[in-house]
C-alpha positions as CSV (number, residue, x, y, z in Angstrom):
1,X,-1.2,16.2,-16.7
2,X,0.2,18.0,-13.2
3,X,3.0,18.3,-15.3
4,X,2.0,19.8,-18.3
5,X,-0.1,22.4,-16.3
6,X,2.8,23.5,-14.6
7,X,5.4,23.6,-18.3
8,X,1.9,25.8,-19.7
9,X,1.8,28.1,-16.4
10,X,5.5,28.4,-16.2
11,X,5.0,29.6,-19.9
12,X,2.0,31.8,-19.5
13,X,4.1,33.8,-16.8
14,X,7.3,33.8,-18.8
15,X,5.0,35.6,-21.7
16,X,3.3,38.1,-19.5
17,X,7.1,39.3,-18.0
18,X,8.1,39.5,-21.4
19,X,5.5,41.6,-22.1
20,X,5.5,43.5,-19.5
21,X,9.0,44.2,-20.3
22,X,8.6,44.9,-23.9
23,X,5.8,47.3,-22.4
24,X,8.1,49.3,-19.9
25,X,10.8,49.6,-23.1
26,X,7.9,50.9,-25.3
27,X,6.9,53.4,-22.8
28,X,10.4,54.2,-21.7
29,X,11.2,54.5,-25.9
30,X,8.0,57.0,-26.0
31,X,9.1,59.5,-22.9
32,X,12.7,59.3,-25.0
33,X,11.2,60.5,-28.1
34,X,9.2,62.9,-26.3
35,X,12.2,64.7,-25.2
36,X,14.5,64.6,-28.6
37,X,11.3,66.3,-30.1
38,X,11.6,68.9,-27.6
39,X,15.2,69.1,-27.6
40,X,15.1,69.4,-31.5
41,X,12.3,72.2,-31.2
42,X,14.9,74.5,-28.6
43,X,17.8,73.6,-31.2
44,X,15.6,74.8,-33.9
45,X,14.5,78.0,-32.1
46,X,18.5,78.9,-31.0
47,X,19.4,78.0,-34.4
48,X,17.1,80.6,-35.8
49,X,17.8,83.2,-33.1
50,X,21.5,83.1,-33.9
51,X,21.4,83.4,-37.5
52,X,18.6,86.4,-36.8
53,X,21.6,88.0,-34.4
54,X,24.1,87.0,-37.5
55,X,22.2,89.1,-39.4
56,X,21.5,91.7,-37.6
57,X,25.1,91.7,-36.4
58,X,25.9,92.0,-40.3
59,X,23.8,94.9,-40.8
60,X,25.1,96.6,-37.6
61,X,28.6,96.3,-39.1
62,X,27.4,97.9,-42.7
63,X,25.8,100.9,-41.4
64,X,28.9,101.6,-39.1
65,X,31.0,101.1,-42.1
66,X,28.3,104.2,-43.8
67,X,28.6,106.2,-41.0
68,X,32.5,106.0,-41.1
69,X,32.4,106.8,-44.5
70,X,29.9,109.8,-44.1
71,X,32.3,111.6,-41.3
72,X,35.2,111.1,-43.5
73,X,33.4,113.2,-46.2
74,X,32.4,115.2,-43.8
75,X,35.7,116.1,-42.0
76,X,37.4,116.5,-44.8
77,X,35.0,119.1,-46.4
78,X,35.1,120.9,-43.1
79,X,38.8,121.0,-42.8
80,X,38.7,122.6,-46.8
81,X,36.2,125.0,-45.6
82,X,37.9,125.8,-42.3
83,X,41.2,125.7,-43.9
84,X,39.5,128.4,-47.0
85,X,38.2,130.4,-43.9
86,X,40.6,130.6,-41.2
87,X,44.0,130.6,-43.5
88,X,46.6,131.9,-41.3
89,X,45.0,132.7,-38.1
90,X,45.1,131.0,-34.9
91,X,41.2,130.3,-35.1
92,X,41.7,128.8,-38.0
93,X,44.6,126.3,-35.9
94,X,42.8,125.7,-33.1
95,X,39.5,125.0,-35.2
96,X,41.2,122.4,-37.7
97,X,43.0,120.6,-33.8
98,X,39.4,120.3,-32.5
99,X,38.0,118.9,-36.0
100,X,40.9,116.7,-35.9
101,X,40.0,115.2,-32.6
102,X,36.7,115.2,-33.1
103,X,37.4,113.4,-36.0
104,X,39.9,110.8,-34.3
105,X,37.6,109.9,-31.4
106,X,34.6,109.3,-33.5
107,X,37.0,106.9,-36.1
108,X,38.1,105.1,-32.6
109,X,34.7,104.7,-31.5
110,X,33.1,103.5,-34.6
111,X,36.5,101.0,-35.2
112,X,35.8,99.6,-31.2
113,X,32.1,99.2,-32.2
114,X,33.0,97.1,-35.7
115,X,35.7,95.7,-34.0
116,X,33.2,94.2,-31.1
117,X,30.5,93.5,-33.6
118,X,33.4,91.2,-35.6
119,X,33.7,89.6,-32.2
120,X,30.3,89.3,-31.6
121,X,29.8,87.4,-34.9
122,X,32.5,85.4,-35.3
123,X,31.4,84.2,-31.6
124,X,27.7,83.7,-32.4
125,X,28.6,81.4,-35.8
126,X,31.3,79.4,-33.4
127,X,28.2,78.8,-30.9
128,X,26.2,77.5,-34.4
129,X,28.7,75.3,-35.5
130,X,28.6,74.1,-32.1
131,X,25.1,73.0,-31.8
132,X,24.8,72.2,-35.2
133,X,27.9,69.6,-34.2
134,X,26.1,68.2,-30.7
135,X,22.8,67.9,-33.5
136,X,24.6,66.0,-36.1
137,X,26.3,63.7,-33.0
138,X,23.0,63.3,-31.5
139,X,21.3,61.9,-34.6
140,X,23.7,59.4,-35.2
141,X,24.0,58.6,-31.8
142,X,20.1,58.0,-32.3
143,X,20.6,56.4,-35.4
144,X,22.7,53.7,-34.4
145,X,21.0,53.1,-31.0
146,X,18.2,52.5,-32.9
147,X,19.8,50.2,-35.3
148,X,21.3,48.2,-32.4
149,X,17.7,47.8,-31.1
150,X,16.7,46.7,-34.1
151,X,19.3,43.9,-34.3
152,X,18.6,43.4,-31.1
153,X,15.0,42.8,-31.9
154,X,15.3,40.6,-34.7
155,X,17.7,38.0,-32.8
């Protein structure tokens, strides 16, 4: 009988450390979880910031493109009417150099800005791809953690 008491204690205990174990893995599993959501919820929010800067990088680079467009018009019609004007006289020289200039540093300026904004985008979809890479690895490194568990469970 001294016997069996012991086998049935011996048991008892062996029960209650396995639960206590499968207790510290449940709450250890929760605190993990706890943290992918938040993880996921910062991905999601940089996710949506750097498509918002996409866009708005996109629309930067089409209204440069306008305003390119609008001083070309507008250069050109005020070298005609400069030209009309000023034919022959040195005004009419020295007004057409300025224009000119004018001209070329506003093309170099707007063609740095585009230039940058390219940049600038190109850079912020790299960054995406990125995270949505570390994402994608993430999950199935999740995935198959938890399908190891789960084999580990059922042996």
């Amino acid at each position: 009988m001294d016997d069996q008491n012991k086998s049935v204690s011996n048991e008892k205990h062996n029960i209650e450390n396995e639960l206590n174990e499968l207790k510290n893995q449940y709450n250890s599993l929760i605190k993990e979880f706890k943290m992918l959501k938040e993880n996921d919820v910062k991905i999601n929010k940089l996710k949506e910031n750097m498509t918002i800067s996409q866009q708005e990088f996109s629309q930067m680079n089409q209204t440069l493109q306008e305003i390119t467009n609008k001083l070309n018009c507008i250069s050109d019609e005020n070298r005609q009417k400069k030209a009309m004007r000023n034919r022959g006289s040195m005004m009419g020289m020295m007004g057409g150099m300025m224009g000119g200039m004018l001209r070329k540093t506003a093309v170099m300026t707007i063609g740095t800005v585009m230039k940058v904004a390219d940049v600038t985008m190109r850079t912020v979809s790299m960054a995406k791809e990125g995270i949505e890479d570390i994402v994608a690895e993430a999950q199935y490194e999740n995935t198959k953690k938890r399908r190891n568990e789960h084999e580990y469970c059922e042996e």
